[in-house]
N, C-alpha and C positions, 0 to 999 in steps of 0.2 A: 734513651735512644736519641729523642734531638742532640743533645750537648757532641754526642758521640757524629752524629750527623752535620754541623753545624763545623765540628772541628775537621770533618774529612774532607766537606765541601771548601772550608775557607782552606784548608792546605792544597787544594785540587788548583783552585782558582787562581791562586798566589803561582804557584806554579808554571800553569796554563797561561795565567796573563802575563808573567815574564815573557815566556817564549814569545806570544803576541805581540805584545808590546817592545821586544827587541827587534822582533821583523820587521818595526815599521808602523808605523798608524796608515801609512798608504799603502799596505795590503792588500785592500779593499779599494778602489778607486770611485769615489762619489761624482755621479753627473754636478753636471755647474753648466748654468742659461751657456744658451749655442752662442750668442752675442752679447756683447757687455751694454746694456741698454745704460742713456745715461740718468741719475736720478732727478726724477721729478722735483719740482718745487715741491716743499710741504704743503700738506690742508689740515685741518680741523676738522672731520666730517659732521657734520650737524647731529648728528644721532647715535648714540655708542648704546644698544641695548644690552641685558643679558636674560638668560631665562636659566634656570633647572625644570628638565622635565621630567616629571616623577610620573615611576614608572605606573601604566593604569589601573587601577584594581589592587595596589599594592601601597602600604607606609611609606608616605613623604622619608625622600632621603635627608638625612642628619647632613648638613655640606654647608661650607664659609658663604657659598654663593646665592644662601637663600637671604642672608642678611645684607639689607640695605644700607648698611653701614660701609661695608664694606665694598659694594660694589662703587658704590662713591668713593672709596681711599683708592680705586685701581681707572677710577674717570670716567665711569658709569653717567650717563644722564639721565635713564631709563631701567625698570625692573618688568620685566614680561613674567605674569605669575600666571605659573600653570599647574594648576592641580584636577584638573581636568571636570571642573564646577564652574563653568563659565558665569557670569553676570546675567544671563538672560535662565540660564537655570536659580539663580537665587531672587526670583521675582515672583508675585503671587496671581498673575494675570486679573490680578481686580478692575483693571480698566475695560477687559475686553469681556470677562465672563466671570463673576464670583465663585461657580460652580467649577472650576477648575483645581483650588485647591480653598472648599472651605473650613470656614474658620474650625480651628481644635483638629483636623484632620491630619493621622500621620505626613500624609505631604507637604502641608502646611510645614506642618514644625520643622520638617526636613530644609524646606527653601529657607525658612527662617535662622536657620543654622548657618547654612551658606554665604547666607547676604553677613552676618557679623563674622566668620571669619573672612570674606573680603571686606568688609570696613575695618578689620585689622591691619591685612594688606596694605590698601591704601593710606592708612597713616603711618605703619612704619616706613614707608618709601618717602612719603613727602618731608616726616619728622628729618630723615636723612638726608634731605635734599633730592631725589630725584622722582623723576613722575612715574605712576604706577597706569601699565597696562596690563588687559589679562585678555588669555590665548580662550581663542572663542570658538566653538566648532559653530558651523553652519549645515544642514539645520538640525537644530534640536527643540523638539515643542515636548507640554508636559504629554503624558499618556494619555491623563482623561481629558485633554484638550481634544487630541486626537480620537479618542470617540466619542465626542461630542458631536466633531465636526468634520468627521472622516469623508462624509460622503462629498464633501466640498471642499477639499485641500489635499484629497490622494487621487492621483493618477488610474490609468488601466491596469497598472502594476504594482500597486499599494502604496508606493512613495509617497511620500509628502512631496506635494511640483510647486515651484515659485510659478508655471504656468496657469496656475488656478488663482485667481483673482484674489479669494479668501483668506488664502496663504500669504499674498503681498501685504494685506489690510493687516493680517495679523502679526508681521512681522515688524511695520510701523508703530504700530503700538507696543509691542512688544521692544523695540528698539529706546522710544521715549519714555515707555516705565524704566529701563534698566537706568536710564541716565536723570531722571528722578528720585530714583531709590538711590543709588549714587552716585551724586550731583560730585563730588571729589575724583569721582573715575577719570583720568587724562585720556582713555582713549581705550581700542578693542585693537588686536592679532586674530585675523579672521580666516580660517582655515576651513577650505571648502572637499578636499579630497579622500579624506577620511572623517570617521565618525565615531569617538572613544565612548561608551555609554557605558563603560565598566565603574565610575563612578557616581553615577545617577540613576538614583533608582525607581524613580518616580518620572523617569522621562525616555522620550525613544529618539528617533532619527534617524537622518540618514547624507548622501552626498548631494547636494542640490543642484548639481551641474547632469542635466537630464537629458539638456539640448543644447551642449557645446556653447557656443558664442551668445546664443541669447539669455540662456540661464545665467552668463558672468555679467552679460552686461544689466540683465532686470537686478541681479543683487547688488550691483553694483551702484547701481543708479536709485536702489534704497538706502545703502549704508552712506555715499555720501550728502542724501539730500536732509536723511534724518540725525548723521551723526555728525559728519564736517559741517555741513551748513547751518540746520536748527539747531542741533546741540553745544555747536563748539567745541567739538572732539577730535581727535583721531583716530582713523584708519589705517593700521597697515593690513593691507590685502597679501597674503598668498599667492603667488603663482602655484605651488606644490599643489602637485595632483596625483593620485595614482592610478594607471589606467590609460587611455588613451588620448585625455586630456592633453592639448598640444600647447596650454598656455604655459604650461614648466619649461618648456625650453626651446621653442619652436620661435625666433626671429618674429617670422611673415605673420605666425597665427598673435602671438603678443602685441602685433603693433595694430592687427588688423581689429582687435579688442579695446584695448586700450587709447586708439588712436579715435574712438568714437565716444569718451567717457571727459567730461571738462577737466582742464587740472581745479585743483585744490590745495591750500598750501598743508591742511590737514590730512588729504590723502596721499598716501605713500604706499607700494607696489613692495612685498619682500620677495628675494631670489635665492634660492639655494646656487650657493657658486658653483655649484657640479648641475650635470645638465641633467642627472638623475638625481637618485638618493645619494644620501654622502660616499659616494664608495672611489678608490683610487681607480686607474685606469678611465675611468670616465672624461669626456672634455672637458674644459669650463664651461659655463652656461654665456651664451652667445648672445640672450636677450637679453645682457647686465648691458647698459649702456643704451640701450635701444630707446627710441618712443620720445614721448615729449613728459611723461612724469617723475619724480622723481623716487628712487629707488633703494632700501637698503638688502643688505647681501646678507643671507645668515650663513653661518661658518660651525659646526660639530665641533668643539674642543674632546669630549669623550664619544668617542666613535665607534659606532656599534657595531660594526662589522668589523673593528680590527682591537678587541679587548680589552676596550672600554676604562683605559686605564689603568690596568691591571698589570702592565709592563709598558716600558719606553714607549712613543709613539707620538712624534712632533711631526705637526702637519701644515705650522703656517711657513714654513719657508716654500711650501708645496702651494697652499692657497696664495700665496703672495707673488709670489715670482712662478710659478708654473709648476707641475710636478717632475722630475724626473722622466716620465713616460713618455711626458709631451715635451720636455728640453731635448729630445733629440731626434725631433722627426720636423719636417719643412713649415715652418712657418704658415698658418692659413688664417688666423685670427687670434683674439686675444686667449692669453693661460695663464694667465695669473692674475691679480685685482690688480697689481701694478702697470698694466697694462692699459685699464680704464679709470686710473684714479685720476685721472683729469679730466673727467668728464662732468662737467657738474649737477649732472643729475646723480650723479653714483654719492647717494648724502649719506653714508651710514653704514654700521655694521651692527648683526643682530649674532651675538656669540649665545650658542647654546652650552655651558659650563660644565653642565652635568646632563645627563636623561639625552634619549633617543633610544626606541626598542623597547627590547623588552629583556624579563627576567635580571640575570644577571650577566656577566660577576660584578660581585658587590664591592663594594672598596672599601679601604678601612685608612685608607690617607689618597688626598686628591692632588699629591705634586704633581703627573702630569697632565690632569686636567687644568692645574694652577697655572705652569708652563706656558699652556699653548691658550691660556684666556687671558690671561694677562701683557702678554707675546700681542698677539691680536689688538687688546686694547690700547696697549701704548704704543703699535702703530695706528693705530685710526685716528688718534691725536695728534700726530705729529708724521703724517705719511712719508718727512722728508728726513724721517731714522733710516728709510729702510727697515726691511724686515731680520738683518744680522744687528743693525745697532741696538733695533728694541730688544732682540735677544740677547745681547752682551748685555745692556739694561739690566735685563730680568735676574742672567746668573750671576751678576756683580752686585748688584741694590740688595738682590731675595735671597739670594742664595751665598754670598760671601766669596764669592768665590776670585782667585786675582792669576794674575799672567797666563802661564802656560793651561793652569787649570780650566782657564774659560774655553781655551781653543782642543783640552780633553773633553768639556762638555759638552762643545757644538760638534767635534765628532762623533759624541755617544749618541747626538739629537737627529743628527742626520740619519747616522748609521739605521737606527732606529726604523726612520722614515723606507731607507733602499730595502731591509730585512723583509718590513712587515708587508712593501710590493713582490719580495719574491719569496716568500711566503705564503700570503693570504691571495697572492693574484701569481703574476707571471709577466716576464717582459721577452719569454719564448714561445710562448704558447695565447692567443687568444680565449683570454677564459668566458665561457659562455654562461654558467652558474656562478656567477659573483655571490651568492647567499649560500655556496656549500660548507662557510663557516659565517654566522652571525651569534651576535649577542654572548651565550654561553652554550653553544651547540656547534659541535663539528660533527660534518658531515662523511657521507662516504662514498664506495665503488660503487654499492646499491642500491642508491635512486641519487644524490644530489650530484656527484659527479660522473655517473655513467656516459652522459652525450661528450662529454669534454674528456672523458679518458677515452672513446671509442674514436675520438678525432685524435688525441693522440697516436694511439695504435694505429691507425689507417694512415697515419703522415710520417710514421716509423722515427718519430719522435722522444720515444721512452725514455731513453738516455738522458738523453739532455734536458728533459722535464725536470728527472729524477737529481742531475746534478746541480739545477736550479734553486732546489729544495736543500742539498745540502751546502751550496754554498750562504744560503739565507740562516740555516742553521750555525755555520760556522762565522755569519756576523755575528749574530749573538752571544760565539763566546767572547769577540771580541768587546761589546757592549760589556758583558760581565767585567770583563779584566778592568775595561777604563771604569767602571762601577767601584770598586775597590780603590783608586785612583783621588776619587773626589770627593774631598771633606768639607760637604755641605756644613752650612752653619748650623741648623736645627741640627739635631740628633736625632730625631723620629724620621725627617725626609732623608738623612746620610743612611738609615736603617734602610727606611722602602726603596731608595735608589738601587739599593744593593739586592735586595730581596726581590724587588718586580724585575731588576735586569736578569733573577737566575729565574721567573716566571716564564717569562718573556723566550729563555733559551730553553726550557722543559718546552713548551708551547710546538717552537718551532722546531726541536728534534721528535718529539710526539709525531709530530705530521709531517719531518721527512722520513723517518721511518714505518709510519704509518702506508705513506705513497708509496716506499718499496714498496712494502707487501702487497698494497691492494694491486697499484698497476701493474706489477709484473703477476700478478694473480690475472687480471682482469687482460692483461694483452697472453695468459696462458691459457685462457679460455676460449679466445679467440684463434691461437694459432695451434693449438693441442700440446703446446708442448712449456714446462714451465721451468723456471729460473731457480730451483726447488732451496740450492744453497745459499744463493742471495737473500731468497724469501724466509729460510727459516733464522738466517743471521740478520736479519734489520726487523724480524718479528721478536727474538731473544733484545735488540734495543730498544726495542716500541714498550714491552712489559718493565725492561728496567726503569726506562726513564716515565714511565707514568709513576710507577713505585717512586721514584725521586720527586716530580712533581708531591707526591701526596704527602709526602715526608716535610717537604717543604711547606704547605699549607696547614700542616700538623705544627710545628717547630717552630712558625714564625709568625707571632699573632700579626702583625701590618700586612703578612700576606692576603691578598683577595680570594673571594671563593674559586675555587677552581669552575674551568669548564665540565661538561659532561659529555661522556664518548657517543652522543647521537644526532640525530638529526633536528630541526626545529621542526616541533610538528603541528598538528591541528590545533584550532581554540579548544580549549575543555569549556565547560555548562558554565563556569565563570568569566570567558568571555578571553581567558588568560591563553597567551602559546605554551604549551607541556613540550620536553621532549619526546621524539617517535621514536618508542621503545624497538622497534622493529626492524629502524634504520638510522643509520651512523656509522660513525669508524672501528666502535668496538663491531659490531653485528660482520661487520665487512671482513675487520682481518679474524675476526672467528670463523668465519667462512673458510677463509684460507689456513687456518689453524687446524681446523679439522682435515680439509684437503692432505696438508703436510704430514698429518701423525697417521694418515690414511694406509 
């Protein structure tokens, strides 16, 4: 069945991508900045980090990015290791109370585990040449810490409060055993907005921002006096928050924080360059540039909202010079890092290579996470490439690639970028559930997009929703054709190139014929009357082409796991997101399936 599959789809394709590829490569027309800004001087940014962040509760991903080896051959200075066993979970609180983990005691052994796979860490990073940081939640205390001393370090509401006096005490000490145990640690990535415990199991936690401005600035005003100052360490602090924390992107509230806290040459501020989570449509983050300290930008190479790899998806011409969304609407401030790279507080960049999210899909080759981390680093080196030189860079150095082929590649990279905005979002419609597909979960008409399709119907918008979706569709065959096009050097990356570009186009005709059916279902429920042949003819392509998807993940081991046709749903007892068997796009157009054969 594959070989027979393999030979149908490559005769399809060949064909398909003639005709495409005779129309023109400008079929499709690609936004390009409203004005030609002229390029800055180059810099250096003092800070070039990277991290993999493996997913909670789940096997360290197998990826080039965990080896410090390598992050130095791509100009790395830095490694953020996150396995979600922070430095202060791998300590025995023997300073503060022996009865917290004593000796011979399951929890014992546990932290004792901990602390020697980071003294592993930290020597393969330094053996490599660069310094070894690790991603720290805040707060996390042991359990039997916490009843010990519950009645003096939680709140009205059970939290552990930096409020309580006992809690500051203990977090100072706690701060100078970690960097006694190890005295080789370069420094902490300290994240206050969420709290992962899905790896520790002998500990609890929680968010420690309880009272906005004072909670950042008491933890703040412990991490630099016990880690910049007595320690000799560094801090990078988070702005990320989730929730109504306004220090993620709020100007007035970041400065009004920040501008009360001393500088330190060891303390450094990180900022997601989006002014939310990683997701397109979003501004840039406004508070890059702000303030008197100095600041690095983290940047998603695998993106968890839009497939994590699993098909095309180049995003730093987007982080660098602006996204499309924002190249065509009035100037009001900066949209792209090129915008603030002359600021010289803007020292750095923190690329996440792999991990964000959850679940999957899993990968089984990381070309375009390689792409867009590599892309990124070798401009943060040399911010005076430009973000198209570092890319010629990449597909001429990495990829072998020469003449016309590199200028087929940047259009498969961009195309890429326009697809997966009118696809996973909309540049007609303001979409209000930007999470109706994340991770490895699509969403449907029955809870994640219902408000966003009900403002469709009411704005009598259907149309042109629905043609948005298929012209995003019909990039992708374009992507496929120029996919066949380009004879990467490796043989395994010319394989996934080809394989994630026909991912990528199952993907996106899944979900424009998924959207026939649900919205003309879901605008047929509202006006009584429904669309009955459009809906049962784009529901007959919704079942072919998932059949094709699965064919494809069946037949081609470098393909990624597939998604699954539902919603992302509740924590299970493991702390993990499960799909919500009850809602998504299968549950949706089976709705309408039964409707139809009614």
């Amino acid at each position: 069945m594959c070989a027979a599959f393999e030979r149908e789809t490559s005769r399809r394709t060949a064909l398909r991508g003639g005709l495409v590829l005779a129309a023109g490569l400008a079929s499709t027309t690609l936004a390009t900045p409203a004005f030609a800004a002229p390029e800055p001087a180059g810099r250096r940014l003092p800070f070039l980090l990277d991290m993999v962040q493996n997913n909670p509760g789940e096997p360290s991903f197998s990826s080039r990015f965990t080896d410090p080896a390598k992050l130095r051959e791509y100009g790395y200075d830095g490694q953020v290791i996150n396995e979600f066993k922070p430095p202060h979970a791998a300590i025995t609180f023997d300073s503060f109370d022996p009865r917290v983990f004593p000796a011979g005691s399951p929890g014992r052994a546990w932290v004792e585990a901990a602390a020697r796979s980071i003294d592993a860490h930290i020597a393969r990073a330094h053996a490599a040449g660069i310094a070894a940081y690790v991603f720290t939640d805040i707060i996390v205390l042991p359990k039997r810490l916490v009843e010990l001393y519950g009645d003096q370090i939680l709140d009205n509401k059970g939290r552990i409060s930096l409020e309580r006096p006992l809690t500051q005490h203990i977090h100072r000490l706690m701060l100078r055993e970690v960097f006694t145990r190890f005295p080789e640690l370069d420094g902490l990535v300290v994240r206050t907005g969420e709290t992962y415990l899905q790896n520790m199991p002998f500990h609890t936690g929680n968010n420690p921002i309880t009272n906005g401005e004072n909670s950042h600035l008491t933890l703040l005003g412990i991490l630099r006096d016990e880690v910049c100052v007595r320690a000799g360490k560094r801090i990078f602090y988070r702005t990320w928050s989730t929730g109504s924390d306004k220090l993620t992107s709020d100007p007035a509230f970041y400065r009004q924080v920040t501008d009360k806290v001393e500088t330190h040459e060891n303390l450094v501020f990180s900022i997601k360059h989006t002014a939310k989570d990683f997701w397109r449509t979003i501004p840039f983050n406004q508070t890059i540039g702000v303030g008197k300290h100095r600041q690095i930008i983290e940047v998603q190479c695998q993106r968890e909202y839009e497939g994590k790899g699993a098909f095309p998806n180049y995003v730093i011409d987007g982080v660098v010079n602006g996204f499309e969304e924002f190249r065509t609407q009035p100037r009001t401030g900066a949209i792209g890092l090129a915008d603030v790279i002359g600021n010289p507080i803007v020292a750095g960049i923190w690329t996440w290579s792999r991990g964000g999210g959850w679940r999957g899909p899993y990968l089984h080759n990381e070309l375009w996470c390689d792409l867009n981390t590599w892309v990124m680093a070798r401009w943060a080196r040399d911010t005076g490439l430009g973000e198209e030189g570092a890319f010629t860079a990449y597909a001429s150095s990495r990829l072998g690639l020469r003449g016309d082929q590199l200028r087929r590649f940047r259009r498969l990279a961009l195309l890429s970028a326009a697809g997966v905005l009118r696809g996973h979002y909309s540049v007609v419609h303001p979409m209000g559930k930007l999470m109706w597909t994340r991770d490895q979960f699509l969403g449907g008409s029955d809870k994640d997009l219902t408000s966003d399709f009900a403002a469709i119907v009411t704005a009598g918008r259907v149309d042109v929703v629905l043609d948005e979706k298929q012209r995003a569709a019909r990039m992708w065959d374009e992507i496929v054709a120029l996919s066949w096009t380009l004879p990467l050097r490796d043989h395994a990356d010319r394989d996934y190139l080809r394989v994630s570009a026909r991912y990528g186009q199952s993907w996106h005709r899944v979900v424009h014929h998924g959207w026939e059916v649900m919205l003309r279902g879901f605008a047929g429920d509202r006006g009584g009357r429904y669309d009955k042949a459009a809906m049962r003819h784009h529901l007959a392509r919704y079942d072919a082409e998932w059949e094709r998807w699965q064919r494809l993940a069946e037949c081609e081991p470098s393909c990624a796991t597939l998604y699954q046709p539902y919603s992302f749903g509740p924590k299970g007892p493991d702390g993990l997101y499960n799909a919500d068997p009850d809602h998504g796009i299968k549950p949706a157009t089976d709705h309408y399936r039964a409707l139809l054969s009614g």
